[in-house]
C-alpha positions as CSV (number, residue, x, y, z in Angstrom):
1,X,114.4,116.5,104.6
2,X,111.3,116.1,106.9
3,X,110.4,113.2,108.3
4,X,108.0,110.7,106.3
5,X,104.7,110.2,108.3
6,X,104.6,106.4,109.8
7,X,102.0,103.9,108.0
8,X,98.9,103.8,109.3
9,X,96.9,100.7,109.8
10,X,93.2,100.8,109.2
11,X,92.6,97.5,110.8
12,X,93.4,98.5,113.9
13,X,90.3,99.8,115.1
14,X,87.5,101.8,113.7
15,X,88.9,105.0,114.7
16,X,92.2,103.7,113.0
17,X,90.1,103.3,109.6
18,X,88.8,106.9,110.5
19,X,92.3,108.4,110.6
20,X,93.9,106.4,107.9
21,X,91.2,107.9,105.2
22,X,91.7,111.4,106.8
23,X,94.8,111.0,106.3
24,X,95.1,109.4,102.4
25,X,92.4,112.0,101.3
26,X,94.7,115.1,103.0
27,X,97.4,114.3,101.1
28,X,95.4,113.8,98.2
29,X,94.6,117.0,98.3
30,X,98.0,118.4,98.8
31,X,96.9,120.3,102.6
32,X,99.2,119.0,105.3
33,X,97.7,119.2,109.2
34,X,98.0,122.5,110.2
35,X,96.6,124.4,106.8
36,X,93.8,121.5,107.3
37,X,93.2,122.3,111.3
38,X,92.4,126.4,109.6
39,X,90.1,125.5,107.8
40,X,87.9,123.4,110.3
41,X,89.6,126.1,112.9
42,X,90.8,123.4,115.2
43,X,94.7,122.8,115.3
44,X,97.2,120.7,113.9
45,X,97.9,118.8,115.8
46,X,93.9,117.8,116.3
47,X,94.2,116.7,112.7
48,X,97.3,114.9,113.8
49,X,95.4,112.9,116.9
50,X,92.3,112.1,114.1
51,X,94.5,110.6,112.2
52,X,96.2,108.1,114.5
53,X,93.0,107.2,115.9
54,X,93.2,109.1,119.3
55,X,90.7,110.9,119.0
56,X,87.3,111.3,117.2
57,X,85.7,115.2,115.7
58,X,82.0,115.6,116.4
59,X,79.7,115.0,114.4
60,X,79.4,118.8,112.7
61,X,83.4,118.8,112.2
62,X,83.4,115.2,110.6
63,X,80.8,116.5,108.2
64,X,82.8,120.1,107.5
65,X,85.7,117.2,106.9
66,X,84.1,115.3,104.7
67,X,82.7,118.6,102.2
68,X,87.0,120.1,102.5
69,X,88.6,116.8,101.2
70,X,85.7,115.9,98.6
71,X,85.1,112.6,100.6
72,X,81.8,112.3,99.1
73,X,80.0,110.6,102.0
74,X,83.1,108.1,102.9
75,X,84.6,110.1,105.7
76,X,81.0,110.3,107.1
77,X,80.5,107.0,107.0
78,X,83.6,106.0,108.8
79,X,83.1,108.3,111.3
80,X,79.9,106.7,111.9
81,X,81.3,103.3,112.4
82,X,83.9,105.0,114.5
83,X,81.6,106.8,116.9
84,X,79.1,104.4,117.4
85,X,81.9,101.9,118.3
86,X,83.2,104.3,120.8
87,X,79.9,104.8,122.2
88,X,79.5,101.3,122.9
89,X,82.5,100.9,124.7
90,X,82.0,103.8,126.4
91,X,78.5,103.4,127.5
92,X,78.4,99.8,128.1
93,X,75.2,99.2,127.8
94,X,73.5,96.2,130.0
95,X,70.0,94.7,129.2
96,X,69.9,94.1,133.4
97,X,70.8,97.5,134.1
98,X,68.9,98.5,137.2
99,X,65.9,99.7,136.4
100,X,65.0,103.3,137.9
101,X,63.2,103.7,141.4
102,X,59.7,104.2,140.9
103,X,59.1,102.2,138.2
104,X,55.9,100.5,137.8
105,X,55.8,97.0,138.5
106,X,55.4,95.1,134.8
107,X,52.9,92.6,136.4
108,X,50.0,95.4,137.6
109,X,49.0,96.6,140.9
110,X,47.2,94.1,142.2
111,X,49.9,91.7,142.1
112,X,50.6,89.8,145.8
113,X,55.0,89.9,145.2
114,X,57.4,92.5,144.5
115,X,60.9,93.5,145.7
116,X,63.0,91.3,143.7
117,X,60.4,89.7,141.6
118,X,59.4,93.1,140.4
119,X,63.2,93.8,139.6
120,X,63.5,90.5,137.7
121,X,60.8,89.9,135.9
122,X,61.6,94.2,134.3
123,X,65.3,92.4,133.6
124,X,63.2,89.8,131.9
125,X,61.1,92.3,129.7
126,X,64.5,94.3,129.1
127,X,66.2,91.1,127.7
128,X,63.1,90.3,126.0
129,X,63.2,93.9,124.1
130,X,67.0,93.9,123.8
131,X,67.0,90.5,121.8
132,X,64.2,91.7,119.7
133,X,65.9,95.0,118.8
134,X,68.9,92.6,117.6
135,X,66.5,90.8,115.2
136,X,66.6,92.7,111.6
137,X,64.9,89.7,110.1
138,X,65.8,87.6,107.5
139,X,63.7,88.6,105.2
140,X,64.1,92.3,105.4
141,X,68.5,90.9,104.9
142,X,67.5,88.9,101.7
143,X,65.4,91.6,100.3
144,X,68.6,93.8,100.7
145,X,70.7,91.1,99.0
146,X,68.4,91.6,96.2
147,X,68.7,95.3,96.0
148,X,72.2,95.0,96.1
149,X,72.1,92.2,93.4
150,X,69.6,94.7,91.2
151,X,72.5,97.6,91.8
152,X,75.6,95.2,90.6
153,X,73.4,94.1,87.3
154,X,72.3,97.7,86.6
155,X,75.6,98.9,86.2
156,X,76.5,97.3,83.4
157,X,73.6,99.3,81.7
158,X,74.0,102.3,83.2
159,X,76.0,105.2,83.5
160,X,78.8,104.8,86.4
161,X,77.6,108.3,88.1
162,X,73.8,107.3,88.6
163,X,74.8,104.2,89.6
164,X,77.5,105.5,91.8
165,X,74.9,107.6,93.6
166,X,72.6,104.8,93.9
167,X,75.5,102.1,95.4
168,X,76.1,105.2,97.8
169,X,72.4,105.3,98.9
170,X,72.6,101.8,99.7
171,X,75.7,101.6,101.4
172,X,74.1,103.9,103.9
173,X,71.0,102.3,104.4
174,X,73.1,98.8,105.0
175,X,75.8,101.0,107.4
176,X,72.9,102.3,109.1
177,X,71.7,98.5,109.9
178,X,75.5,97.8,110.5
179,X,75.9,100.4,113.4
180,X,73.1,98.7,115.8
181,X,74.3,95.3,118.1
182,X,72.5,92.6,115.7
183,X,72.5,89.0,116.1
184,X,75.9,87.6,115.2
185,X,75.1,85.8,112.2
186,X,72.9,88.7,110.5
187,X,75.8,90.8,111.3
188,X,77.7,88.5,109.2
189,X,75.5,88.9,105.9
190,X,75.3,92.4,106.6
191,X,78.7,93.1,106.7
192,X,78.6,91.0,103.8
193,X,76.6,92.9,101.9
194,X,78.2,96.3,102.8
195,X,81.4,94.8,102.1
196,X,79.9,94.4,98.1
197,X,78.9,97.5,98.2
198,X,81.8,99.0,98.8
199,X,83.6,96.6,96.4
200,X,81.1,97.8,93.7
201,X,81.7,101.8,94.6
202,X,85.5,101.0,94.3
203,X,84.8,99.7,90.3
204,X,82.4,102.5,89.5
205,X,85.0,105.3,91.1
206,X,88.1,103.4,88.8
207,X,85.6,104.1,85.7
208,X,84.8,107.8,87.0
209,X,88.7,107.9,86.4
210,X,88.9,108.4,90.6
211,X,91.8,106.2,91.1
212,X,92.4,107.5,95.0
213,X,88.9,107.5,95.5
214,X,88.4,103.7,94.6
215,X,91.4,102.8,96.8
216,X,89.4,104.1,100.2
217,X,86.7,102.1,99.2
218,X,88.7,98.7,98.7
219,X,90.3,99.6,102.0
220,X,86.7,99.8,103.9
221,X,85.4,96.6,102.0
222,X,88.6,94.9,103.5
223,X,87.7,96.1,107.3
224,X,83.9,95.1,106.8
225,X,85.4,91.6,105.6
226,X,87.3,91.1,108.8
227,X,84.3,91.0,110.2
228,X,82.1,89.0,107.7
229,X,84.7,85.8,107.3
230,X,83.6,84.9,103.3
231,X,85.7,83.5,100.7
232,X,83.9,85.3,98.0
233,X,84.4,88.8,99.4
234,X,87.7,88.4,99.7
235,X,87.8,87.3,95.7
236,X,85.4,90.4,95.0
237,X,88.2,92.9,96.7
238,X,91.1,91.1,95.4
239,X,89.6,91.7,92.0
240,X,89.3,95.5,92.6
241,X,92.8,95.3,93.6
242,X,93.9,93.9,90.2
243,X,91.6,95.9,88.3
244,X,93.5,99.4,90.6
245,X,96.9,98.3,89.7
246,X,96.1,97.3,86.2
247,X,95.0,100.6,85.5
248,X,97.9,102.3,87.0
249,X,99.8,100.5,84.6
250,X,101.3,98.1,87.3
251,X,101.0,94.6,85.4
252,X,103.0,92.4,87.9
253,X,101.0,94.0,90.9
254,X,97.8,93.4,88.9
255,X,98.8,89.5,88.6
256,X,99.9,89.2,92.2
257,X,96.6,90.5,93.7
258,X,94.2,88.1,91.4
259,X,96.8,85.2,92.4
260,X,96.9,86.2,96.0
261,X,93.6,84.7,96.8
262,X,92.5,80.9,96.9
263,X,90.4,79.3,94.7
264,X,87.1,80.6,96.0
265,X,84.6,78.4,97.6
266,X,81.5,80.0,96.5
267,X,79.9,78.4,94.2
268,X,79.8,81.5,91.7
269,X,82.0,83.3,89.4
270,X,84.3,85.4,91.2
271,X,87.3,83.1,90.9
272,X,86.8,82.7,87.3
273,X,87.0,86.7,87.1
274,X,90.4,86.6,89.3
275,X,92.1,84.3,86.8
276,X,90.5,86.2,83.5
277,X,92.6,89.1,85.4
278,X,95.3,87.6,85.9
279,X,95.8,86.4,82.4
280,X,95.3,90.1,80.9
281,X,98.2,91.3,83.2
282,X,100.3,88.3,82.4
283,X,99.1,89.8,78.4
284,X,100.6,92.8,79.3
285,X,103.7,91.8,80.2
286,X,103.9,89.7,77.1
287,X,104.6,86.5,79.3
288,X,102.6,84.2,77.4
289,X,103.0,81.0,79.0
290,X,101.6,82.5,81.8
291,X,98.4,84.0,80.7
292,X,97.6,81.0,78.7
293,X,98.0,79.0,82.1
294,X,95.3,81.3,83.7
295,X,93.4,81.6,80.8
296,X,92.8,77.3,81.0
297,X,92.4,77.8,84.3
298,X,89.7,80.4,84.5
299,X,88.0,78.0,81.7
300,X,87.8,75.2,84.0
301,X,86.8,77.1,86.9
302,X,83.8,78.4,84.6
303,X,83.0,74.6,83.7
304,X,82.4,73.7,87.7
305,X,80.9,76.7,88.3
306,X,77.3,74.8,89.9
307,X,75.0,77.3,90.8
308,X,74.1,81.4,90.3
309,X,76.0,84.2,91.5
310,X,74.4,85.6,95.0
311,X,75.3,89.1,93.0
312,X,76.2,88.9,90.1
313,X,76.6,91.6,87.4
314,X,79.4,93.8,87.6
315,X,80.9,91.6,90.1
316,X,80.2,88.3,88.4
317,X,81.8,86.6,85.1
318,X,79.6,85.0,83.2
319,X,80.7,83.2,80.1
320,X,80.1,86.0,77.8
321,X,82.3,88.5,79.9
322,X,85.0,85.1,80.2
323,X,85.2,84.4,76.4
324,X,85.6,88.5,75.6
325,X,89.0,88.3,78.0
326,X,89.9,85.5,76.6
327,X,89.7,86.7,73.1
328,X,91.1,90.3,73.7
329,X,93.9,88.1,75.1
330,X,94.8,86.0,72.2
331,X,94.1,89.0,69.8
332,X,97.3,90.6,72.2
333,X,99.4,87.4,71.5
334,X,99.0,87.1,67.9
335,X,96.8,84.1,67.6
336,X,93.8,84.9,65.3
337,X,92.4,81.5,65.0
338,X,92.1,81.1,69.3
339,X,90.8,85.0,69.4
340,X,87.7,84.8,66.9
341,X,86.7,81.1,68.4
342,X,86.7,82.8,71.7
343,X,84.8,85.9,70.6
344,X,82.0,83.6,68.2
345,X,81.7,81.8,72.0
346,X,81.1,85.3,73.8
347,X,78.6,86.6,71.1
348,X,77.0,83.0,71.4
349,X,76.3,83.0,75.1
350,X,75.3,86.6,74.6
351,X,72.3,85.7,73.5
352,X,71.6,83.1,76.0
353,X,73.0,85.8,79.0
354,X,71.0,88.6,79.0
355,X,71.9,89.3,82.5
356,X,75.4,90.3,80.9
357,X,74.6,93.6,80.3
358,X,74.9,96.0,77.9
359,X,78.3,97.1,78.5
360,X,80.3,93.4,78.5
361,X,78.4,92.8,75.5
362,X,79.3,95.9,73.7
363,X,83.2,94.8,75.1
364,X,82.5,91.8,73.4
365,X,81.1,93.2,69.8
366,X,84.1,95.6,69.8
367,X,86.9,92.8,70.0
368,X,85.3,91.0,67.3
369,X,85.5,94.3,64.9
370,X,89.2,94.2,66.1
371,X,89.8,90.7,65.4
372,X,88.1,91.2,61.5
373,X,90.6,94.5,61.3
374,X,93.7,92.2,62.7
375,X,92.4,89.6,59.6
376,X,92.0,92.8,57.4
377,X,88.2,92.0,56.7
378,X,87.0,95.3,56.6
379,X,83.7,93.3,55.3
380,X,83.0,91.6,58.2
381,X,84.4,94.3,60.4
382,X,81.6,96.9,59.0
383,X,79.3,94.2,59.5
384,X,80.3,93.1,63.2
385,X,80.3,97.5,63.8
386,X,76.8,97.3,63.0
387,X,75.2,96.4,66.6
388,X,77.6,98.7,67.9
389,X,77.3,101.8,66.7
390,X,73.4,101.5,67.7
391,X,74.6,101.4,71.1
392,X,72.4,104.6,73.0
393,X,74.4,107.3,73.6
394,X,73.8,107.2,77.4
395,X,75.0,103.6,77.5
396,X,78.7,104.0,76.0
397,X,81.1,103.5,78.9
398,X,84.1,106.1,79.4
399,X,85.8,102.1,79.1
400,X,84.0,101.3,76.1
401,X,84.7,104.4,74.3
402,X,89.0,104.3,75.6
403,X,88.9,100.5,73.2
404,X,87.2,102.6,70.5
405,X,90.1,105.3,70.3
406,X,92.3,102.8,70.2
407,X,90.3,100.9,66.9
408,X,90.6,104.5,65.8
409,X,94.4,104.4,65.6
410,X,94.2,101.1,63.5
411,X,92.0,102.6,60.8
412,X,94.7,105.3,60.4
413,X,97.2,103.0,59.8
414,X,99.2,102.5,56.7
415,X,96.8,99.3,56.1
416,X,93.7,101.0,55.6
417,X,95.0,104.3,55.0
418,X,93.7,104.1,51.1
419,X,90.2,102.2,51.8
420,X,87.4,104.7,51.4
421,X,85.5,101.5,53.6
422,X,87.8,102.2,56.1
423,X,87.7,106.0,56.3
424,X,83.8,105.3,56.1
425,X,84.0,102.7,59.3
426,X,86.5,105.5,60.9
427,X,84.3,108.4,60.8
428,X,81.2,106.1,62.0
429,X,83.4,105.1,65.5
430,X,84.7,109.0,65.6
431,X,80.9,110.1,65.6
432,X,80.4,107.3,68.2
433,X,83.5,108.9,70.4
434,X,81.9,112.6,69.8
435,X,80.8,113.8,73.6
436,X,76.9,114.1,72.6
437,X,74.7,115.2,75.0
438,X,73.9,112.4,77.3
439,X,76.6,110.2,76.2
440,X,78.0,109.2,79.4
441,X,82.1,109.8,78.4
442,X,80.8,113.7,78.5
443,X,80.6,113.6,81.6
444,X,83.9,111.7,82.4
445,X,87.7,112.7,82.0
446,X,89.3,110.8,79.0
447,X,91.0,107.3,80.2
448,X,94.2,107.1,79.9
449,X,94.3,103.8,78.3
450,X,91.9,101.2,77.1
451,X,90.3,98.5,79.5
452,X,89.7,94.9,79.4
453,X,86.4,93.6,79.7
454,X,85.3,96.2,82.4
C-alpha cells in the first residue's frame, strides 16, 4: 500500500494555504502529481514542492492551474496572496531607501543647503507618500461593507449562481485592497470583510451542491480571520462548518462546530444562527433534550440581540429565519402545538422583516403547509400553499424545492392517498418542482436531502 500524503496546514504561511488548495482540489479531481506536472508540462515533483509551500508557479502556470482543477478563481486568488507576500519579504521594501544619485533636490535650485538635508528631507517626502499609499480611507472601507451587506441580503432573493459570480467579483476587488501594506487597523476590516466574503461563497457553493468547493472557501475565510481578530467571523465560519457537515449527513460534527464557538460578542445575530444549528443537528439525531436546550437558548440570545447586523442576510438570523428552525424542529419531534406557535411567530415577523428575503420566507410558508398536513388540514394546508406556489420561478431555491419533494412524499401517503384535495395540492407542488425555464433548480443538480432554513 502507498504511503498516505502527510496533512497539510494552510496556516502556516500563504504559500502553505497555496499548496493545501492545490493539493485538496487534485485529489478532487482524481490526478495525482505527476499526470498533473503533464499537463502544465512541469514535473512531479514541482507539483509536489507547490504543494508543501516551497515553492511558488508564475503567474501564467498558476492561472493554467486554476482552468485544469476547475478552481474557479480560488487558486488565483491564493496565489496572489502568496506571491505578493513573497515579494514583500523578498524585496523589503524601505520608505528611506537611498534615493538614486542625481536626483533633484525636492526644495528647488535655488536653495542655500544640500548634502544631507537634500537626502532627508526626499526620506521625508518618501515617508510622506508611503503613509498615504497605506491610507484606503474609511469611507471608501464602509462603502465596501455596504456592498458586501447588499450581496449577503440579495442572496436570499436570488439565484445562488448570479450571486455566486457577483460575491466572486467582490472578493477580488477586496483581495486586491488586501495585497497592498495598509494601515493596521484598515487591514483589520478589510480582512474582515473578505473573510465574509468568503464565508458567503462557501453557503452559495453548498447550495450549487459543490460540497469540496465550499470547504476551500471556509478554509480561506479561516486564514483571512487569523488576521482580522473578530468574534463574529469566527461565528460566521463556524456556521458554514455546521451547515458542511450537516449536509454530509454528519449530525454530531454539525453540533460540535456550532457549539465550538463562544457566545459571540457582536451585537448581531450570528450566535443566534449557531444555536438554531445546533438544535436541527441535535433534531436529527433525535436527542431531544438537547435541541430543545439550544432551541431556548438561541431564543434568548435573539431577545438581547441590541442592535443590527453589520451584514446581515444570508449570514444573519433574524426572527423570522429563528422561529422557521424552531418550528421545523418541533414538527421533527412530534409536538404540533410548539411547531404551529412557532411558525404563526415566523409568518408574523415576516411581515415586519422584509429584509428576510424571499427565500427564508418561502422556508417559513412551506413548514406551515407541513405542519397543516401533520394536523391533516388539507383546508388550511391549500390555503397556507397559496403564497407559495406564486413564488417566481427564478426565485425557488435548489433548497426550497429538496423540502417540496419531500411534502410530495406525504401527499402520497396512505393518508391522503384517497383525497382528490390532496392529489389536487400534489400536482400544484409537482408543477412547482417541474425544471421550467428560469427556475433556478434547472440549473442545479438535485439535493440529496432537504435543508433547514437555508
Amino acid at each position: 500500500m502507498g504511503q498516505q500524503p502527510r496533512p497539510l496546514d494552510p496556516s502556516g504561511s500563504p504559500k502553505a494555504l497555496f499548496g493545501f488548495h492545490v493539493r485538496r482540489l487534485r485529489e478532487i479531481s482524481r490526478l495525482s502529481q505527476a499526470q498533473l506536472g503533464a499537463k502544465l508540462h512541469v514535473a512531479g515533483e514541482t507539483v509536489g514542492t507547490w504543494e508543501k509551500g516551497r515553492s511558488l508557479p508564475d503567474a501564467k502556470v498558476a492561472q493554467q492551474l486554476d482552468t485544469q482543477l476547475d478552481g474557479h478563481g480560488l487558486l488565483l486568488a491564493a496565489w496572489s496572496l502568496a506571491a505578493s507576500h513573497h515579494g514583500a519579504r523578498q524585496k523589503k521594501q524601505d520608505p528611506l531607501t537611498s534615493p538614486d544619485i542625481g536626483e533633484p533636490s525636492p526644495w528647488g535650485e535655488d536653495y542655500p543647503y544640500g548634502g544631507p538635508f537634500d537626502d532627508a528631507a526626499r526620506e521625508a517626502l518618501r515617508l510622506s507618500d508611503w503613509a498615504e499609499s497605506l491610507d484606503t480611507g474609511n469611507a471608501a472601507i464602509e462603502e465596501l461593507r455596504i456592498r458586501t451587506r447588499q450581496l449577503a441580503h440579495a442572496c436570499l432573493c436570488r439565484s445562488p449562481i448570479s450571486a455566486f459570480a457577483d460575491a466572486r467579483a467582490l472578493g477580488r476587488e477586496l483581495f486586491a485592497l488586501v495585497r497592498a501594506h495598509r494601515e493596521p487597523s484598515q487591514a483589520r476590516r478589510l480582512y474582515r470583510l473578505i473573510g465574509a466574503m468568503c464565508v458567503i461563497q462557501a453557503w452559495l457553493a453548498g447550495d450549487l451542491d459543490a460540497p469540496d468547493v465550499a470547504e476551500l472557501y471556509i478554509h480561506s475565510a479561516t486564514a483571512f480571520a487569523a488576521h482580522a481578530g473578530d468574534p463574529e467571523l469566527d461565528a460566521w465560519i463556524a456556521s458554514a462548518r455546521c451547515k458542511a457537515a450537516y449536509h454530509s449527513g454528519d449530525y454530531a460534527g454539525a453540533a460540535r462546530c456550532a457549539r465550538g464557538v463562544p457566545v459571540c460578542a457582536a451585537s448581531g445575530t450570528a450566535a443566534v444562527m449557531l444555536a438554531c444549528q445546533e438544535a436541527d443537528a441535535w433534531a436529527r439525531l433525535g436527542v431531544a433534550r438537547a435541541a430543545r436546550d439550544a432551541l431556548r437558548r438561541a431564543s434568548l440570545l435573539s431577545e438581547r440581540v441590541t442592535g443590527a447586523d453589520a451584514i446581515g442576510g444570508l449570514l444573519g438570523c433574524p426572527q423570522v429565519r429563528r422561529a422557521n428552525y424552531a418550528a421545523q424542529i418541533c414538527l421533527r419531534l412530534g409536538d404540533l402545538d410548539a411547531a404551529l406557535r412557532e411558525i404563526q411567530c415566523a409568518l408574523r415577523a415576516a411581515r415586519h422583516e422584509p429584509a428576510a428575503g424571499a427565500c427564508v420566507i418561502s422556508h417559513a410558508r412551506l413548514t406551515h403547509v407541513l405542519i397543516c398536513l401533520q394536523q391533516r388540514d388539507l383546508d388550511r394546508a391549500g390555503l397556507a400553499a397559496g403564497p407559495l406556489l406564486s413564488l417566481p420561478p427564478d426565485q425557488r431555491m435548489a433548497t426550497l424545492i429538496a423540502r417540496v419533494r419531500t411534502l410530495l412524499d406525504v401527499l402520497d401517503g396512505p393518508a391522503f392517498r384517497a383525497d382528490a384535495r390532496a392529489a389536487s395540492l400534489r400536482e400544484a407542488f409537482a408543477g412547482f418542482c417541474d425544471p421550467a425555464p428560469g427556475c433556478v433548480s434547472a440549473a442545479l443538480p438535485q439535493q440529496a436531502a432537504a435543508t433547514s432554513a437555508s
